[in-house]
C-alpha positions in Angstrom: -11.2 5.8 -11.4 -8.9 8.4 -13.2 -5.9 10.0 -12.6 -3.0 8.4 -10.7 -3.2 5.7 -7.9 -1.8 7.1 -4.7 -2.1 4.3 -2.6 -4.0 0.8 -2.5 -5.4 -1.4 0.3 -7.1 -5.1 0.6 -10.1 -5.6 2.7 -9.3 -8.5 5.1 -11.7 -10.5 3.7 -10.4 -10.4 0.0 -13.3 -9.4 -1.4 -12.4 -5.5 -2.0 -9.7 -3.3 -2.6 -9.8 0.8 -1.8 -7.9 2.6 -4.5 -7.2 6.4 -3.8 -6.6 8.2 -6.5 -6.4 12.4 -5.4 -9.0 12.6 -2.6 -11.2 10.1 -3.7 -11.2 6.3 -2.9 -12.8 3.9 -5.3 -14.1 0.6 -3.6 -13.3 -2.8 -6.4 -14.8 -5.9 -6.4 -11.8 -8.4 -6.6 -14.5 -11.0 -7.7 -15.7 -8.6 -11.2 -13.2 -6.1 -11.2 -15.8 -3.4 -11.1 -16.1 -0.2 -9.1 -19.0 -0.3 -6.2 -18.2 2.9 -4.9 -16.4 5.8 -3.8 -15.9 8.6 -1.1 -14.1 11.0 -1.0 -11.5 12.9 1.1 -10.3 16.3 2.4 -7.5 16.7 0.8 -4.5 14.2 -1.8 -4.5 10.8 -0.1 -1.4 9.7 0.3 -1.8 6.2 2.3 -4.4 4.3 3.2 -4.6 2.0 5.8 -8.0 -0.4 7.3 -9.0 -1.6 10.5 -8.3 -5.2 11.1 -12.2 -6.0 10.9 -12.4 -3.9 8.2 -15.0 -1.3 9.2 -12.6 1.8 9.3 -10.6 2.8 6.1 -8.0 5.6 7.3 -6.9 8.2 4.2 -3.9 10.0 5.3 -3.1 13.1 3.7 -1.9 16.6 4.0 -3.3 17.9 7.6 -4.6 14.9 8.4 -6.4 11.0 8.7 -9.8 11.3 7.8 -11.8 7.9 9.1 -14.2 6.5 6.6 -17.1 3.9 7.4 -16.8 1.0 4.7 -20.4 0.0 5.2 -21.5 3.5 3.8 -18.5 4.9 2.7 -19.1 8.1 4.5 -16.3 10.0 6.8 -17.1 9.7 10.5 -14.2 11.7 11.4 -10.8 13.1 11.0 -7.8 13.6 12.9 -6.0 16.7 12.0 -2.3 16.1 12.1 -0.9 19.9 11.6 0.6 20.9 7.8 2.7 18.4 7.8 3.1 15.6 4.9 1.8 12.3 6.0 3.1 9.5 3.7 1.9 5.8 4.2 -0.4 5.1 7.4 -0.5 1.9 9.1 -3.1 1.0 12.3 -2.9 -1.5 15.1 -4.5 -4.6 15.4 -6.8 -3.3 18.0 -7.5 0.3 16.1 -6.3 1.9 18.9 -3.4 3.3 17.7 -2.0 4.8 14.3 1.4 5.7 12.8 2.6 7.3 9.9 5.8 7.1 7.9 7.0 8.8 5.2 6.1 10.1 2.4 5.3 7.6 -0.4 8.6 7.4 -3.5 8.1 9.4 -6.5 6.1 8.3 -9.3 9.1 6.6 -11.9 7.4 5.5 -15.4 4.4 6.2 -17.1 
């Protein structure tokens, strides 16, 4: 993966996690510990956030959300958000909504 982890999110089923690391996102297998895949972003993630069915994976950063299909890991969209900072990301149930909060803490340790 490289570099440092910006943010980390569990698939609802357990079987994945989406690690962003700068703009891009690794997918993990929980089950092997290896990396399946990534995709990239437009810009330093800084929160990531899934649909409750798991479809969707939502990488806030700088400007904006960009909306990422899991099934082919390709962006399907993005919702631009202005210049400011956009911190941690979190989506309703129903994926109709999303709101963001603030930026994540500073990096303490190694």
């Amino acid at each position: 993966m490289g570099g440092r982890t910006s943010a980390v999110v569990v698939a609802p089923d357990g079987a994945r996690a989406y690690v962003a690391s700068g703009n891009r996102v690794s997918v993990v297998d929980l089950g092997t510990h290896g990396v399946t895949g990534t995709a990239t972003a437009g810009g330093g993630i800084q929160g990531l956030a899934l649909s409750a069915d798991g479809a969707r994976l939502y990488a806030a950063r700088r400007g904006g959300v960009d909306v990422i299909d899991t099934a082919n890991l390709q962006a399907v969209g993005t919702v631009p958000l202005g210049r400011a900072p956009t911190g941690r990301i979190a989506v309703s149930a129903d994926g109709t909504r999303a709101r963001r909060g603030p930026r994540p803490l500073p990096h303490r340790g190694p």
